[in-house]
N, C-alpha and C positions, 0 to 999 in steps of 0.2 A: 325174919325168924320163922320158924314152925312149928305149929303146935295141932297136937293131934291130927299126925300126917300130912298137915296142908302147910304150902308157900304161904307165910304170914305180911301184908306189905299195911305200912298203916302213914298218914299225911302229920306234918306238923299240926297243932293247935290252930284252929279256924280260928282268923286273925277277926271274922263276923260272921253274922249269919248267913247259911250258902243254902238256899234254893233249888231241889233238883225236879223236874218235874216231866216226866215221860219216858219213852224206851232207854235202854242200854243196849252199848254191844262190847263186848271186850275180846279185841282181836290180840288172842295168842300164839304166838310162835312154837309149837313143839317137837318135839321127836320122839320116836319109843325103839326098845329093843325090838318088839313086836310089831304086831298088823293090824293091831288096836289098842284104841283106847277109850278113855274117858277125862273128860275135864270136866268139873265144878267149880262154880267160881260164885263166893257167897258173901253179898255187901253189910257192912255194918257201923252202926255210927257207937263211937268208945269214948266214956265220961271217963272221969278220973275214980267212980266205983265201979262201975260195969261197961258193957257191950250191950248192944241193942239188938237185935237181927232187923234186916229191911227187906234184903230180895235175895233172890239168887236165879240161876242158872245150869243150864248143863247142855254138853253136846257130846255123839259120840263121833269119836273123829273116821269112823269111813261115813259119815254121814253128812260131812265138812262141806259137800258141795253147794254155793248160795245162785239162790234164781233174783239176781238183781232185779230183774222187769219185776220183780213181785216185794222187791223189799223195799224202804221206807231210806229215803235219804233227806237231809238239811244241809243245802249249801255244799256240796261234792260228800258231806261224811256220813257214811252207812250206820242209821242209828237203829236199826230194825234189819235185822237177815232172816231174809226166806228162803229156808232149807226146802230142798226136794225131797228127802228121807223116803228114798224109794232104792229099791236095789239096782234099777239101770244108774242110775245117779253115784252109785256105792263108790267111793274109793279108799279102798284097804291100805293102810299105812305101808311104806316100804321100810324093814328098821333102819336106824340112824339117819333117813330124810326127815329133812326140818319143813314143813307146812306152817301153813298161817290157819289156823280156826278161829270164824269171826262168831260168839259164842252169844246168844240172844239172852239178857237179863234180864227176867219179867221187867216189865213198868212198875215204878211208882212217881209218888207224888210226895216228895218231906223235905224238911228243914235240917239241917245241921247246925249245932247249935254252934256259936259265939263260944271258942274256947273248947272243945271236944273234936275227936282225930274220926276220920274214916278211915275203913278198915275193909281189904279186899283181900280175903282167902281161896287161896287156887287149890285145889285136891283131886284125887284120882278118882273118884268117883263120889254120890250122893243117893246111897241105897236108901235112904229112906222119900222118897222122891222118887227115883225111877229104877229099875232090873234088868240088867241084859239078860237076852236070850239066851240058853245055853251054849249054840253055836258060837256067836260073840264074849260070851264068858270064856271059852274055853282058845277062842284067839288074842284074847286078851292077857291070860293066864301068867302071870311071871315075869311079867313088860316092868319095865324103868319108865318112866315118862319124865323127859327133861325139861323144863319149860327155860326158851333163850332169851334173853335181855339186854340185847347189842345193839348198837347202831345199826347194824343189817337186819335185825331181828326185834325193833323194838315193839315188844310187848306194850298193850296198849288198853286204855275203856276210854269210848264215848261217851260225855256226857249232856243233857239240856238243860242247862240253868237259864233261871226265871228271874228275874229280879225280886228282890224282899214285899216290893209293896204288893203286888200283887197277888204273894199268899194272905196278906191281908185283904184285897180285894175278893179273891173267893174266899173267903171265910176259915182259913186251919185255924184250929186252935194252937196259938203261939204254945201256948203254957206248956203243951202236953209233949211227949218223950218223944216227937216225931222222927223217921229217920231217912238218909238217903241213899248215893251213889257216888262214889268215886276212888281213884287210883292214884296211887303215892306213892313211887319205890324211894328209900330211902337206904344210906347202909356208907361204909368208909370207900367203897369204888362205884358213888353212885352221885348221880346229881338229878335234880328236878327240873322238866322242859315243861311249857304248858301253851298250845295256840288255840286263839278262842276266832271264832267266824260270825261277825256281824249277822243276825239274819232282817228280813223285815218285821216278823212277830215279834214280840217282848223274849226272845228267847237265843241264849248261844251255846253255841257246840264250842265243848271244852272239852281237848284231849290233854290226856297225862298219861305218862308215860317216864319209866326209867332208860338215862342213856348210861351202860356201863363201861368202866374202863378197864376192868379183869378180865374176870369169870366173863364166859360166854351165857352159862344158863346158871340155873340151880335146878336139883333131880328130885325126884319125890317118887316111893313106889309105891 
């Protein structure tokens, strides 16, 4: 659903407590009418009274290009992108080409609680956080941005979960409103994939991701 202009995607009731601890990345699939854009993308853990805020994110998409040798992978999956954000590196959107923007979501370190949904909001931009230039504001101006969600196009967040004891080993405070990371499309033409990657440390890469059987995307302007 959407609320207040953004792609609203939220996970069934944590069947326990879920651990998330380190980088994100949430590689989205988009297209625009235009030559630019922006994506936001902003995680949150949802009680049965409120929403929490946790992290968030942003990337401008001619700035999509990633310097692998410099970004952060676990077991083949890119969980840290190092963007070039330099104008040789630029590439301006073509309208109606679909690109992948792998979108770097600050770290954290929280609990989700036993019984409470995560909640990942995709938007066109996060003016309080960051400003385009005039130039990019004025390429941007009037764009659709479609965000896709297909089997050719699945939309996606990494994540690192920890095992529970171990937030008890470094010391969080269980009690308090901690929060995390992750991705749950949900909906009547949707179902839920989920593969996790053994690693050596106490820690796995868990992608989620929606596979859809309609719709190609949903649009947000």
């Amino acid at each position: 659903h959407s609320e207040q202009q953004a792609l609203v995607f939220e996970s069934e009731p944590m069947a326990e407590d879920y651990f998330i601890n380190g980088p994100i990345t949430a590689d989205l699939w988009i297209s625009s009418t235009v030559s630019e854009a922006v994506v936001s993308v902003r995680i949150e853990e949802v009680s049965r009274q409120r929403s929490f805020p946790i992290t968030d994110g942003q990337l401008l998409a001619s700035g999509r290009a990633v310097d692998e040798s410099r970004s952060r992978f676990l077991q083949g999956e890119m969980i840290q992108p190092y963007h070039y954000f330099t104008e040789e590196k630029s590439q301006p959107l073509m309208p109606g080409e679909i690109v992948k923007m792998a979108v770097e979501v600050f770290p954290t370190s929280a609990i989700i609680r036993k019984g409470n949904r995560l909640r990942v909001s995709i938007s066109p931009s996060n003016q309080a956080q960051a400003m385009l230039n005039y130039p990019r504001q004025d390429a941007a101006t009037g764009g659709v941005t479609t965000l896709h969600l297909s089997p050719a196009h699945p939309s996606s967040v990494v994540l690192p979960i920890v095992p529970m004891f171990h937030a008890f080993a470094w010391g969080l405070p269980y009690a308090a409103p901690l929060t995390g990371a992750e991705l749950v499309f949900h909906g009547a033409d949707s179902s839920l994939a989920m593969s996790i990657a053994e690693l050596p440390m106490p820690t796995t890469i868990t992608r989620w991701w929606r596979i859809a059987t309609g719709s190609n995307g949903e649009t947000y302007s």
